[in-house]
LOVONU-200630 format. One line per field, with one value per residue (C-alpha): residue number from 1; x, y, z. Coordinates in pm, whole numbers, always signed. Layout:
BEGIN
num <- [NUM_...] $
c1 <- [X_...] $
c2 <- [Y_...] $
c3 <- [Z_...] $
This chain:
BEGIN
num <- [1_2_3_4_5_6_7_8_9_10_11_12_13_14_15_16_17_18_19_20_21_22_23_24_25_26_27_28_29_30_31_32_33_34_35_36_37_38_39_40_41_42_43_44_45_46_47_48_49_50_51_52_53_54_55_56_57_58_59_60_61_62_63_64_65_66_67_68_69_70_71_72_73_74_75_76_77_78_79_80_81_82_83_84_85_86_87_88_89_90_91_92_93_94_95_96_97_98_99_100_101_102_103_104_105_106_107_108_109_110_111_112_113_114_115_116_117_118_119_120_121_122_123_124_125_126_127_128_129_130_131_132_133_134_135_136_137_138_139_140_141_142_143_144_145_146_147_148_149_150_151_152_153_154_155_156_157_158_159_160_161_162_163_164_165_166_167_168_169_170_171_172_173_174_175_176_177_178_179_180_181_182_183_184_185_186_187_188_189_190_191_192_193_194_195_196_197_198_199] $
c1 <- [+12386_+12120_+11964_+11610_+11435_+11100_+10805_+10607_+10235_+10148_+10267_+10121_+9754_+9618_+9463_+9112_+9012_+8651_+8638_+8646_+8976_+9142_+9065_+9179_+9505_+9520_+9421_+9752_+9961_+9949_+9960_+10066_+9987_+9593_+9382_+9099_+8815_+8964_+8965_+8589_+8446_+8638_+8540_+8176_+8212_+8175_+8543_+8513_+8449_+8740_+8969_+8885_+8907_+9277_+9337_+9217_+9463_+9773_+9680_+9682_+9987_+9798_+9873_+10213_+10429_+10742_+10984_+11325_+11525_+11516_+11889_+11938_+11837_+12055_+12334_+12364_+12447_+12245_+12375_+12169_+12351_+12239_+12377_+12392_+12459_+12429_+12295_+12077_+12003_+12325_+12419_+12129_+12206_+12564_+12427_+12105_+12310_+12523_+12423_+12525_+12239_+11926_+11715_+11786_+11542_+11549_+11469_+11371_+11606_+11960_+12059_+11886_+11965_+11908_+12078_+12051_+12334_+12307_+12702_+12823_+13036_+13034_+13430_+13268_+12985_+13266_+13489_+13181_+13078_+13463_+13531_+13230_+13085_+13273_+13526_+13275_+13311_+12913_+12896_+12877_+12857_+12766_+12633_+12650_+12462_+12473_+12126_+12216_+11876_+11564_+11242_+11093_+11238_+11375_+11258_+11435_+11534_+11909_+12059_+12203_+12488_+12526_+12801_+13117_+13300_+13641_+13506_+13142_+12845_+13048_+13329_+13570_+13853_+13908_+14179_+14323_+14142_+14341_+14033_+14015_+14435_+14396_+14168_+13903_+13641_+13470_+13490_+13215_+12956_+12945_+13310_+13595_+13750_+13487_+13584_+13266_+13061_+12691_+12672] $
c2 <- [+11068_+10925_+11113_+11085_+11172_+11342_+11106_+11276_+11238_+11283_+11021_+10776_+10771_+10468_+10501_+10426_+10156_+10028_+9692_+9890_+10089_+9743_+9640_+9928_+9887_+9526_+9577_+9829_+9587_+9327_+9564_+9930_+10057_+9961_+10244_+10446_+10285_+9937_+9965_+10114_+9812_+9578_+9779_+9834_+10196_+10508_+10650_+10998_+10778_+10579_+10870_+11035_+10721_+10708_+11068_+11003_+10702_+10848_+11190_+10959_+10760_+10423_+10414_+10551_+10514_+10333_+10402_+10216_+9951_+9557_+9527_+9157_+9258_+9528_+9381_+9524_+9382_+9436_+9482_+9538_+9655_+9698_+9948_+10042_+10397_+10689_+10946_+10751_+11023_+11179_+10857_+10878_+11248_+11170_+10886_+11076_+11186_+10869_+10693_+10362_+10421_+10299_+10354_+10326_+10274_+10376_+10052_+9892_+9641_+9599_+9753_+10078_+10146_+9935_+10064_+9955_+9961_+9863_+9855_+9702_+9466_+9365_+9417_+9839_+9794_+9636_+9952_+10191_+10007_+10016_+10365_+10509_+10305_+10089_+10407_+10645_+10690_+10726_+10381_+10066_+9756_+9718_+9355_+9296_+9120_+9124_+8953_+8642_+8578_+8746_+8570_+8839_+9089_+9404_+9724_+10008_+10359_+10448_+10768_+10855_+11059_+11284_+11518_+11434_+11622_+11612_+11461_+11289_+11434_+11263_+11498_+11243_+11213_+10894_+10976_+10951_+10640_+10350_+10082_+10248_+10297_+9930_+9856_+9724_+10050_+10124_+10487_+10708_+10769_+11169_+11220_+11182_+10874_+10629_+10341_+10104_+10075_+10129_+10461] $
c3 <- [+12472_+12221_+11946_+11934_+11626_+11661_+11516_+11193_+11351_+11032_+10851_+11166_+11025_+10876_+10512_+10548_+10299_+10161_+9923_+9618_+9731_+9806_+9460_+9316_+9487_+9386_+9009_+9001_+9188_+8940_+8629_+8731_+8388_+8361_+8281_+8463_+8219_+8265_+8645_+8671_+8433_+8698_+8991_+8880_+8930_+8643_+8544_+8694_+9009_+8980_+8908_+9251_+9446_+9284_+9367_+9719_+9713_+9630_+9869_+10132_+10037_+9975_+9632_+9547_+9192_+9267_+8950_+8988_+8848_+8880_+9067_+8973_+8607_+8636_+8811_+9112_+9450_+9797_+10124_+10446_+10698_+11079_+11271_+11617_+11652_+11920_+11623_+11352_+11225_+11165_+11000_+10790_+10645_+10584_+10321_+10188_+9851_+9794_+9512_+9653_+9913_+9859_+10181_+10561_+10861_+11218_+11422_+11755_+11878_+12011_+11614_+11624_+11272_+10940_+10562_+10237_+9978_+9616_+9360_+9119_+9372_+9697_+9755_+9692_+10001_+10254_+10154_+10216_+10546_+10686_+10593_+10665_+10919_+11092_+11136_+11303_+11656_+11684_+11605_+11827_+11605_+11234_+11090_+10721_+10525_+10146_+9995_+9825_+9634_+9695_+9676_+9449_+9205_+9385_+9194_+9357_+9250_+9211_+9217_+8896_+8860_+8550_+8721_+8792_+9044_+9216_+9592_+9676_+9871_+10191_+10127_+10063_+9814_+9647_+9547_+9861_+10010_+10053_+9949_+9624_+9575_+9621_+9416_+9696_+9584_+9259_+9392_+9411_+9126_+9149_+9120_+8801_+9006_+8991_+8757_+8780_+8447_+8524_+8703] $
């Protein structure tokens, strides 16, 4: 059977926008750190106006801080992967903590699953899809892609980890895992096995 995830009505609605909202959006887009006064001399508006337009903005999502990391800068590597899978969301939960995961979608289509995956090498993403993907009974077919160059820079957040424990947020024991015995996996992050430099 097919898991269907219930849809969030809530997060459906459209953000109703006049000119001086869009402009507001578009001043932050190309400098994020602009302040209030600078925005209502652009805008043509009085400050205290401008600060509840933004707070009326980000309540309704259409303006939202993004703090992250530029992953070529940083040297990271990123892998979408496309899934098809008989519980998404299952999938989904068993990667929420991993700090090789950067984001996954449900999806229409033939894949009915997309994930992104950010490390320090791609020989560390093939280990995570095989042993974690390509080994789960749930799932029918998994296409990876790893991004060669992106047309923009990639800001993203990554999941530090500041404690190390024995086994990772999957539960699993590098230790004992062949792809990092053989040197194919970094290991994870949150444990005392991993052997990558940036995390």
């Amino acid at each position: 059977s097919i898991t269907i995830p219930a849809i969030d009505r809530g997060t459906m609605e459209k953000a109703d926008l006049d000119d001086k909202d869009r402009k507001i959006i578009s001043i932050f887009e190309a400098e994020p750190g602009t302040s209030q006064a600078d925005i209502a001399q652009q805008v043509g508006l009085s400050q205290p106006t401008v600060g509840a337009r933004i707070q009326k903005l980000r309540q309704a999502g259409a303006l939202a801080p993004a703090v992250g990391m530029d992953l070529k800068k940083v040297g990271l590597n990123l892998a979408k992967v496309d899934v098809t899978t008989k519980d998404s969301i299952d999938i989904i939960n068993r990667f929420r903590g991993c700090p090789y995961f950067l984001n996954g979608m449900i999806v229409s289509g033939r894949e009915n699953l997309c994930l992104f995956f950010v490390a320090e090498d791609i020989a560390t993403i093939e280990a995570i899809v095989d042993r974690h993907l390509r080994s789960n009974p749930a799932v029918t077919t998994v296409d990876l892609g790893i991004v060669v160059s992106p047309v923009d820079a990639i800001v993203a957040p990554v999941k530090m980890a500041l404690e190390k424990a024995e086994k990772g947020q999957c539960g699993f024991d590098c230790a004992a895992c062949q792809y990092y015995v053989n040197d194919r996996c970094l290991g994870c992050p949150m444990t005392k096995h991993y052997k990558g430099k940036f995390w």
